[in-house]
C-alpha positions as CSV (number, residue, x, y, z in Angstrom):
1,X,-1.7,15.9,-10.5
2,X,-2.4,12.4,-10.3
3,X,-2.9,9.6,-7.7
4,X,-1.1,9.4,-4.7
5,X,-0.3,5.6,-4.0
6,X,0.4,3.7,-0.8
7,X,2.0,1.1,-0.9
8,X,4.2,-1.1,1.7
9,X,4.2,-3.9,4.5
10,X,1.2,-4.7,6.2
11,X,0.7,-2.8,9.4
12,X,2.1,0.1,8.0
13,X,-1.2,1.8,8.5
14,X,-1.7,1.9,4.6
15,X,-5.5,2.2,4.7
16,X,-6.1,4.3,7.7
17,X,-4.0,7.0,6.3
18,X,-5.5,6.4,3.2
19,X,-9.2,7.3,3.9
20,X,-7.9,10.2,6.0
21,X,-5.7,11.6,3.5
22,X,-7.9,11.3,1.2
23,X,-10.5,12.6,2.8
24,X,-8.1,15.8,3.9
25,X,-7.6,16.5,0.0
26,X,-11.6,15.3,-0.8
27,X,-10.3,12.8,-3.0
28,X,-11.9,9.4,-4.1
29,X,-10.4,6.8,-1.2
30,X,-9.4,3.3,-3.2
31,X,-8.4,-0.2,-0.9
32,X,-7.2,-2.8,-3.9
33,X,-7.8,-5.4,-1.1
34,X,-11.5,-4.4,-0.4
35,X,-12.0,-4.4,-4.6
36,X,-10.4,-7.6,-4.3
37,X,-13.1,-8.8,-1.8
38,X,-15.8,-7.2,-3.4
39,X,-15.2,-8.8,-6.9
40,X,-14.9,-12.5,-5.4
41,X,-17.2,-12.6,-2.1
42,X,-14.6,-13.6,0.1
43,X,-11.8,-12.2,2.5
44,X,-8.2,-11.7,1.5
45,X,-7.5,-14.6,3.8
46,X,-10.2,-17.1,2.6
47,X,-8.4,-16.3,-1.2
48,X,-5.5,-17.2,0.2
49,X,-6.7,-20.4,1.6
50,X,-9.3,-21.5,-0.4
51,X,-7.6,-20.4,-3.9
52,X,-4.3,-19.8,-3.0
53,X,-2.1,-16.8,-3.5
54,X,-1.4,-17.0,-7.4
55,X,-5.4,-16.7,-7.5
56,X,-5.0,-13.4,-5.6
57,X,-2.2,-11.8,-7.5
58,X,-4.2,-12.5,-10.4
59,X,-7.2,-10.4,-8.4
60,X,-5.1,-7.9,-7.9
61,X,-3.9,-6.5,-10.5
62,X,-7.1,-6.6,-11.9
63,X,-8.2,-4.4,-9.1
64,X,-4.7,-2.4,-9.8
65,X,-6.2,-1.7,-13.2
66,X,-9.3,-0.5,-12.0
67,X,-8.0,1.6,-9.1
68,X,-4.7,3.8,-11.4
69,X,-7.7,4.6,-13.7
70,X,-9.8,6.6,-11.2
71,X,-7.6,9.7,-11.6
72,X,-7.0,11.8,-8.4
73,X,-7.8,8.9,-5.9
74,X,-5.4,7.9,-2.9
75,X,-5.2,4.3,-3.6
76,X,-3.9,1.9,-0.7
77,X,-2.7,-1.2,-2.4
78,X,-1.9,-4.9,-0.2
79,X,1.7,-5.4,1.1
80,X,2.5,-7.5,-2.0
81,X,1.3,-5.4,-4.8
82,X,4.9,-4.0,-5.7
83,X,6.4,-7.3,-5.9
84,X,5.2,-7.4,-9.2
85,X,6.9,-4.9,-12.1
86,X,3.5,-4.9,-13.8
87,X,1.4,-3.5,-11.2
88,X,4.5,-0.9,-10.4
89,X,4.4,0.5,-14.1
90,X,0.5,1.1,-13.9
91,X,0.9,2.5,-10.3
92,X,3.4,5.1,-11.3
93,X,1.9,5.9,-14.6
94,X,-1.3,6.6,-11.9
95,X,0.8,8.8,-9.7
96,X,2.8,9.2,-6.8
97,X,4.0,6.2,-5.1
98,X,4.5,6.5,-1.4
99,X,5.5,3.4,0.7
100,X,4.7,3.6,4.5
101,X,6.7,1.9,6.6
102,X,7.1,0.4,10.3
103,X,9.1,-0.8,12.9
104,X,8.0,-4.9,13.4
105,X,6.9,-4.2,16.7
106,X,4.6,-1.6,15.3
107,X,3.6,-3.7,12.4
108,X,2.6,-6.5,14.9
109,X,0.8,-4.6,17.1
110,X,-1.1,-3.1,14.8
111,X,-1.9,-6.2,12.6
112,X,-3.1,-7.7,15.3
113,X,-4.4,-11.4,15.6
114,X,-1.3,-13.0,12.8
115,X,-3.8,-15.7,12.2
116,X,-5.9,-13.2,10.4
117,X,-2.9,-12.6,8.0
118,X,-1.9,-15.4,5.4
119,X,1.5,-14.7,5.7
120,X,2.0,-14.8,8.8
121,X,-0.4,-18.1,10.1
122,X,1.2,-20.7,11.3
123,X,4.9,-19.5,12.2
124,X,6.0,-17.6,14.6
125,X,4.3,-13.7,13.3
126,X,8.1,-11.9,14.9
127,X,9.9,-14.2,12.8
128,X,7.7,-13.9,9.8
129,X,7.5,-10.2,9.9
130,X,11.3,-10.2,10.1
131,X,11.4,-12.3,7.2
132,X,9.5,-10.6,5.0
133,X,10.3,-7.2,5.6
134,X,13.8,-8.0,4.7
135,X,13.0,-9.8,1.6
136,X,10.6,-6.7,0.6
137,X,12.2,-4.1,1.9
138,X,14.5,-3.3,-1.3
139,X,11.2,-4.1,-3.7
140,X,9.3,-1.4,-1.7
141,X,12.3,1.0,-1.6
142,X,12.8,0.4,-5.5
143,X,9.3,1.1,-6.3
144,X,8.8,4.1,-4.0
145,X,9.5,8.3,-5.0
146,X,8.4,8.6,-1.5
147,X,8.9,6.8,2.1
148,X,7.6,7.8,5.2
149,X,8.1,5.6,8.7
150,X,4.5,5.8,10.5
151,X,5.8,3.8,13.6
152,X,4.5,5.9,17.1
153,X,3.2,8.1,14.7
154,X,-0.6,9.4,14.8
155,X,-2.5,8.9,11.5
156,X,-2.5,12.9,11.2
157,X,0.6,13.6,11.3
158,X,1.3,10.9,8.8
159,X,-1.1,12.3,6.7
160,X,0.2,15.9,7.0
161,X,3.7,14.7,6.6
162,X,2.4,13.1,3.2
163,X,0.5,16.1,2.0
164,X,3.4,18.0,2.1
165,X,5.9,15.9,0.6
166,X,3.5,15.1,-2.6
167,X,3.1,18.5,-2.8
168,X,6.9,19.6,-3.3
169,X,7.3,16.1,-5.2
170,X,5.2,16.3,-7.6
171,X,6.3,20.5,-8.1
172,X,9.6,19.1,-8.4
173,X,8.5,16.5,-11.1
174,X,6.8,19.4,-13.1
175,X,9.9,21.4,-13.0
176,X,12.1,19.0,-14.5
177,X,9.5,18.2,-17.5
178,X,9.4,21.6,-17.8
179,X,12.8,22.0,-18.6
């Protein structure tokens, strides 16, 4: 079967569904960004500002590594995970990649204080969001067998809507190897 991988912008509600999903299939629940934090002590945003980002890419794809060998787990990876071909290689060869994504005026309101969020201190978080989603958006898209919008959508049905589309997915990708 293999693992089912979220992936996409921050805000998108990556690790919420995450735990839940996995939970609903009683699957292993994997968050790159908390192995990230584990490994060096700090948050995501201290990396980023103490060490910079090049120091946290380098983080995470080690925790990339570690999460796509873990089997069945739902792994939630950080918003810029898929910007590097690496990391997509070991992801799919893991599973299923699903990106989630949002409306910016759900990705803002659900991310909260922007200061907390490297990419988005210091400018103006609309703008920034705007900005970054366009410049993503065709990385994520590329990278993705799967997308679902979670914008004024509950977690469960999310979830559910995720379940299901895995499900035929991953039939369908046995079928063609099949033949």
């Amino acid at each position: 079967m293999g693992a089912i991988v979220l992936t996409g912008f921050m805000g998108t509600g990556k690790s919420e569904v995450g735990r839940r999903l996995a939970k609903r299939l009683g699957r292993l629940f994997v968050d790159t960004d908390q192995l990230v934090e584990g490994r060096a002590g700090k948050t995501v945003a201290e990396i980023f500002a103490e060490d910079g980002e090049a120091a946290f890419r380098a983080l995470e794809r080690d925790a990339i590594v570690a999460a796509a060998g873990w089997g069945d787990a739902v792994i939630a990876v950080g918003g810029g995970a898929v910007l590097d071909a690496t990391n997509v290689a070991r992801l799919r060869a893991a599973g299923t990649l699903v990106c989630l994504t949002a409306a910016p005026e759900t990705i803002l309101r659900r991310v909260g204080d922007a200061a907390k969020r490297p990419l988005l201190a210091g400018d103006d978080p609309r703008a920034a969001v705007e900005r970054l989603l366009a410049a993503r958006g065709p990385v994520y898209a590329a990278a993705a067998d799967l997308s679902v919008d979670t914008s004024e959508r509950g977690v469960d049905d999310v979830v559910e809507e995720i379940r299901e589309r895995v499900r035929r997915f991953e039939r369908r990708r046995q079928w063609k190897s099949s033949t």
